[in-house]
SEVEX-768867 format. One record per atom (N, C-alpha, C, O): atom name; x, y, z; residue number from 0; residue in three letters. Coordinates in steps of 0.2 Angstrom, whole numbers. Layout:
BEGIN
site c1 c2 c3 pos code
CA X Y Z NUM ALA .
...
# end
This chain:
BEGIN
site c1 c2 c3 pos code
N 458 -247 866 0 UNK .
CA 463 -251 861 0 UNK .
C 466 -256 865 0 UNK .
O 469 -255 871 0 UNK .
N 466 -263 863 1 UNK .
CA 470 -266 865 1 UNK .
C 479 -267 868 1 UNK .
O 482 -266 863 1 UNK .
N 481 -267 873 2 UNK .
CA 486 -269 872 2 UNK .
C 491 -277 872 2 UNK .
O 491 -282 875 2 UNK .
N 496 -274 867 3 UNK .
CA 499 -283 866 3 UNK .
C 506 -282 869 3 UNK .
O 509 -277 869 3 UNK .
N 509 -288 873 4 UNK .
CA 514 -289 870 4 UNK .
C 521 -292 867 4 UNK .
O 522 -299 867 4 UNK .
N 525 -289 866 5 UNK .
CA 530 -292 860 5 UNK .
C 536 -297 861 5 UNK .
O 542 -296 863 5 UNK .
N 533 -304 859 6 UNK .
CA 538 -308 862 6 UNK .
C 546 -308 859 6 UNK .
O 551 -312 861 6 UNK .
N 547 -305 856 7 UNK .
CA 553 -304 855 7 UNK .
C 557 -299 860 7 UNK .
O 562 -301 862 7 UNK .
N 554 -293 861 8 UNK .
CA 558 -289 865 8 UNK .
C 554 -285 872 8 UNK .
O 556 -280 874 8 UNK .
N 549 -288 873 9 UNK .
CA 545 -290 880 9 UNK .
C 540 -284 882 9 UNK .
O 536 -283 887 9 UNK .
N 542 -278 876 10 UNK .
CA 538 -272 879 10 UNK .
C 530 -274 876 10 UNK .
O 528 -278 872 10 UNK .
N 526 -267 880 11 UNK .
CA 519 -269 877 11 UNK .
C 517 -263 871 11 UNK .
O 517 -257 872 11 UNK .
N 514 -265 867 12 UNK .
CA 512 -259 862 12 UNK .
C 504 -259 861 12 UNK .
O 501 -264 863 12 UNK .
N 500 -256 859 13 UNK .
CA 496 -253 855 13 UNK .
C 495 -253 848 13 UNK .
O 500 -251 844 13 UNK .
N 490 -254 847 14 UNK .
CA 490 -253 838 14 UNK .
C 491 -260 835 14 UNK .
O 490 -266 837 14 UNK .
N 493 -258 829 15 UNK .
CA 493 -265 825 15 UNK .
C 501 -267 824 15 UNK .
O 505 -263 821 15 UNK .
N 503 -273 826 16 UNK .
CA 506 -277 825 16 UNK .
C 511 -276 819 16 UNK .
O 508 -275 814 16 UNK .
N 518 -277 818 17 UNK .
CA 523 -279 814 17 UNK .
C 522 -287 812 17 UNK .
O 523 -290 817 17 UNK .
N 521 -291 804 18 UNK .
CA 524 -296 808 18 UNK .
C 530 -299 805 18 UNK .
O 532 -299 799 18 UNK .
N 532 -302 810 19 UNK .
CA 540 -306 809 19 UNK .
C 544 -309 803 19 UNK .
O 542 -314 800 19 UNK .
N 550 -304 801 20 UNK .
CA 552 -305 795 20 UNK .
C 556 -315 797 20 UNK .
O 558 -319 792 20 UNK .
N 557 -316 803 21 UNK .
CA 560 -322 805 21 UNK .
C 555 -328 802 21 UNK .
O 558 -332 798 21 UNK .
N 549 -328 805 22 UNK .
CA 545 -336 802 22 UNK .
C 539 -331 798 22 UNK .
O 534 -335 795 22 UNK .
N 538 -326 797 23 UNK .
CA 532 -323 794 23 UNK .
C 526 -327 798 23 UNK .
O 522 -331 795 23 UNK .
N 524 -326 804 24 UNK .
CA 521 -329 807 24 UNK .
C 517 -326 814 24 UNK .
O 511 -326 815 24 UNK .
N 523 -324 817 25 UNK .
CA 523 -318 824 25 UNK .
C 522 -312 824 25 UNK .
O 525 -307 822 25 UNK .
N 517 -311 827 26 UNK .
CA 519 -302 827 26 UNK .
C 520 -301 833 26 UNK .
O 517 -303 838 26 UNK .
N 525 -296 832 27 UNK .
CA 528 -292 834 27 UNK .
C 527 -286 836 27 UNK .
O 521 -284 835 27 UNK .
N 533 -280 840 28 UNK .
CA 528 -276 840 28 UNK .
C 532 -270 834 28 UNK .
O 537 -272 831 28 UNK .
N 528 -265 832 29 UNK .
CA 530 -259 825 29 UNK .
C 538 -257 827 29 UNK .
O 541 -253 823 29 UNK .
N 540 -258 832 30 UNK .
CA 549 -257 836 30 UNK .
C 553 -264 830 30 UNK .
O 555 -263 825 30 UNK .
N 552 -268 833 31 UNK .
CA 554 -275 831 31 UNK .
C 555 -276 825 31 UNK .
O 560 -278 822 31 UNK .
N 549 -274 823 32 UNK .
CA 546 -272 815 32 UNK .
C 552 -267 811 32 UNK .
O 556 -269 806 32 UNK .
N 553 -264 814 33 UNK .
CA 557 -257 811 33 UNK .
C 564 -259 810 33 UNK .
O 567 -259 805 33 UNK .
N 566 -261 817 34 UNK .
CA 571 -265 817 34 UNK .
C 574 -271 813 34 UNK .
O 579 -271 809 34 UNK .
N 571 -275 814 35 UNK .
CA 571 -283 806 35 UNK .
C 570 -281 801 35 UNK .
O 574 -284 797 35 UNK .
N 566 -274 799 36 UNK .
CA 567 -274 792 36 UNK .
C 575 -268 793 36 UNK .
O 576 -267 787 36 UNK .
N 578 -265 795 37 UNK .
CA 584 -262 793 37 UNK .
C 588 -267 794 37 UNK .
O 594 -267 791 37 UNK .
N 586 -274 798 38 UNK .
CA 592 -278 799 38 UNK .
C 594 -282 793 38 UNK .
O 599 -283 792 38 UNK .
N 590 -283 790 39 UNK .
CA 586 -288 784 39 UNK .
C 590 -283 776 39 UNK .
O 592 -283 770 39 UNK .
N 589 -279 779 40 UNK .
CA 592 -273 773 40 UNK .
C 601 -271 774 40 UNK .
O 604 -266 772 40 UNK .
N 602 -276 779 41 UNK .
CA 610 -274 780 41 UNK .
C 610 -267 781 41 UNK .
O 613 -264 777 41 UNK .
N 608 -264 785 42 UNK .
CA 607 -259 786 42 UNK .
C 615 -258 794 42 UNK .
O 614 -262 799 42 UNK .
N 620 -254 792 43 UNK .
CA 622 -254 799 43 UNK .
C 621 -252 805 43 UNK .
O 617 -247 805 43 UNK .
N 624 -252 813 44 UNK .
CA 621 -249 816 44 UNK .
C 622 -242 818 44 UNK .
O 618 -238 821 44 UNK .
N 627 -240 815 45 UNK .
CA 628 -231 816 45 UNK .
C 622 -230 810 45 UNK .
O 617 -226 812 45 UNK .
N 621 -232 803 46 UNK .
CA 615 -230 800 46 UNK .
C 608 -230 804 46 UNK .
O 604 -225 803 46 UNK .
N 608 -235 807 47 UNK .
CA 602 -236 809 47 UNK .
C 601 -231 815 47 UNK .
O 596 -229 815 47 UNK .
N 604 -229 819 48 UNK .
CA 606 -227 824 48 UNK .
C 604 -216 819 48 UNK .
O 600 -212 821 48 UNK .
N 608 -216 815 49 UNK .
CA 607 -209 810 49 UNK .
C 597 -208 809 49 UNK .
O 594 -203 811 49 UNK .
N 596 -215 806 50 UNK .
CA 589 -216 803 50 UNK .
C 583 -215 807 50 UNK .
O 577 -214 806 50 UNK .
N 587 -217 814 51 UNK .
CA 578 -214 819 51 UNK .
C 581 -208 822 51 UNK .
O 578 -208 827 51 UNK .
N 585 -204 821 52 UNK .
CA 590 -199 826 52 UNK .
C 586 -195 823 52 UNK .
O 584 -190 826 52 UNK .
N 585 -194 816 53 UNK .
CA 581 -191 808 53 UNK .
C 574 -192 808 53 UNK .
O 571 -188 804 53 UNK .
N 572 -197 811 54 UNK .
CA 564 -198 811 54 UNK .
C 562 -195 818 54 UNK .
O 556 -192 819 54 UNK .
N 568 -194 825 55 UNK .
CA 565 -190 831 55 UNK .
C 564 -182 830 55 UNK .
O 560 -179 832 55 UNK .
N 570 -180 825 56 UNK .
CA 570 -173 821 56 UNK .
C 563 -171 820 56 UNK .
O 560 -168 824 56 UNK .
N 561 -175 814 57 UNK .
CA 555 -174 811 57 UNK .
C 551 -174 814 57 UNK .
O 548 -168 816 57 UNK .
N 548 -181 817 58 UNK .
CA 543 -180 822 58 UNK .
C 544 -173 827 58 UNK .
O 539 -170 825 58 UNK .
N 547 -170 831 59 UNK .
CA 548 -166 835 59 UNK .
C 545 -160 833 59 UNK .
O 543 -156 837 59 UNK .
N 546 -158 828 60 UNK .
CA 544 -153 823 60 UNK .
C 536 -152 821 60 UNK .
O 533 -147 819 60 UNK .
N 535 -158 822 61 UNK .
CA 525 -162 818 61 UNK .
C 524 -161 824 61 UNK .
O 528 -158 829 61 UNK .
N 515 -163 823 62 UNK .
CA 510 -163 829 62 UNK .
C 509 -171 830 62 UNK .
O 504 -174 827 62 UNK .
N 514 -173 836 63 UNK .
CA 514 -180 838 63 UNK .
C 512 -179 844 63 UNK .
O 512 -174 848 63 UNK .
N 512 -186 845 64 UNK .
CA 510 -187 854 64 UNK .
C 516 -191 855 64 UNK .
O 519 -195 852 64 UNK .
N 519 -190 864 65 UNK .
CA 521 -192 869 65 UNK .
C 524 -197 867 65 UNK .
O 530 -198 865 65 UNK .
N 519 -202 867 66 UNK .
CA 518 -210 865 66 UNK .
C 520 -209 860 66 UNK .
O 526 -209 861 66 UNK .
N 519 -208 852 67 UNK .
CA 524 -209 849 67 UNK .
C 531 -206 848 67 UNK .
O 536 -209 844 67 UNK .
N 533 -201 852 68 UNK .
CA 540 -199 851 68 UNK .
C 545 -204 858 68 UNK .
O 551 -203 858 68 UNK .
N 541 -207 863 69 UNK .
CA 545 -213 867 69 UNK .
C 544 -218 862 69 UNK .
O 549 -221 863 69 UNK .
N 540 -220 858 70 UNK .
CA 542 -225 852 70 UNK .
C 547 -225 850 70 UNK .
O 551 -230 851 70 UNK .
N 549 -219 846 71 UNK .
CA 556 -218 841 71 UNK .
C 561 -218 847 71 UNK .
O 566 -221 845 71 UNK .
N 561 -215 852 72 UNK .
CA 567 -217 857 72 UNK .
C 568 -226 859 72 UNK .
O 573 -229 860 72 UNK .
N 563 -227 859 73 UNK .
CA 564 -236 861 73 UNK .
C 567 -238 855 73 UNK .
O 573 -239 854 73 UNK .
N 565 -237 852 74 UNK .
CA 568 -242 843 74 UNK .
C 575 -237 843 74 UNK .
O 580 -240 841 74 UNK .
N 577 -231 846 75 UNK .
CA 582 -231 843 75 UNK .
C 587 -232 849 75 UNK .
O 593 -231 848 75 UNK .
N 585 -234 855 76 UNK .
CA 591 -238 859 76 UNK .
C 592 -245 856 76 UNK .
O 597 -248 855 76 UNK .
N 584 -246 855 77 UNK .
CA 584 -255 851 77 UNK .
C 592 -256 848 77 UNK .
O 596 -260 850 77 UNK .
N 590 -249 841 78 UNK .
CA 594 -250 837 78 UNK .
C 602 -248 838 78 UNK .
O 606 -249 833 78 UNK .
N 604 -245 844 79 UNK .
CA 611 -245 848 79 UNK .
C 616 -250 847 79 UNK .
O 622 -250 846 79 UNK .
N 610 -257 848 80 UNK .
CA 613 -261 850 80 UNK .
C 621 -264 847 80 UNK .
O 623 -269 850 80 UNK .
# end
């Protein structure tokens, strides 16, 4: 699988591409993605910060990989911000 990456916030990802609620043009990586669309939705930061805290819950419970539960921790420092 290819890796890309995301000129927005510089990490590299796998898989397919977010793209850019900014120019609908970029993609991005599915972090960024996640991010734009809570930001786009006025979502605020302690929400947003609740809303992946609830997706590492879940996931932790499922039968995921590694790689995806350091995904939900990047977006949710992303989303710290």
């Amino acid at each position: 699988m290819k890796t890309n990456t995301c000129p927005k916030c510089g990490h590299t990802y796998q898989g397919y591409p977010a793209l850019s609620r900014v120019d609908n043009r970029t993609k991005i990586c599915p972090d960024c993605g996640i991010r734009e669309a809570m930001e786009d939705a006025r979502i605020g930061s302690w929400t947003r910060r609740e809303i992946m805290t609830r997706m590492i819950t879940v996931s932790s419970h499922t039968q995921t990989s590694d790689i995806e539960l350091k995904r939900f921790l990047r977006v949710l420092r992303l989303a710290a911000w």
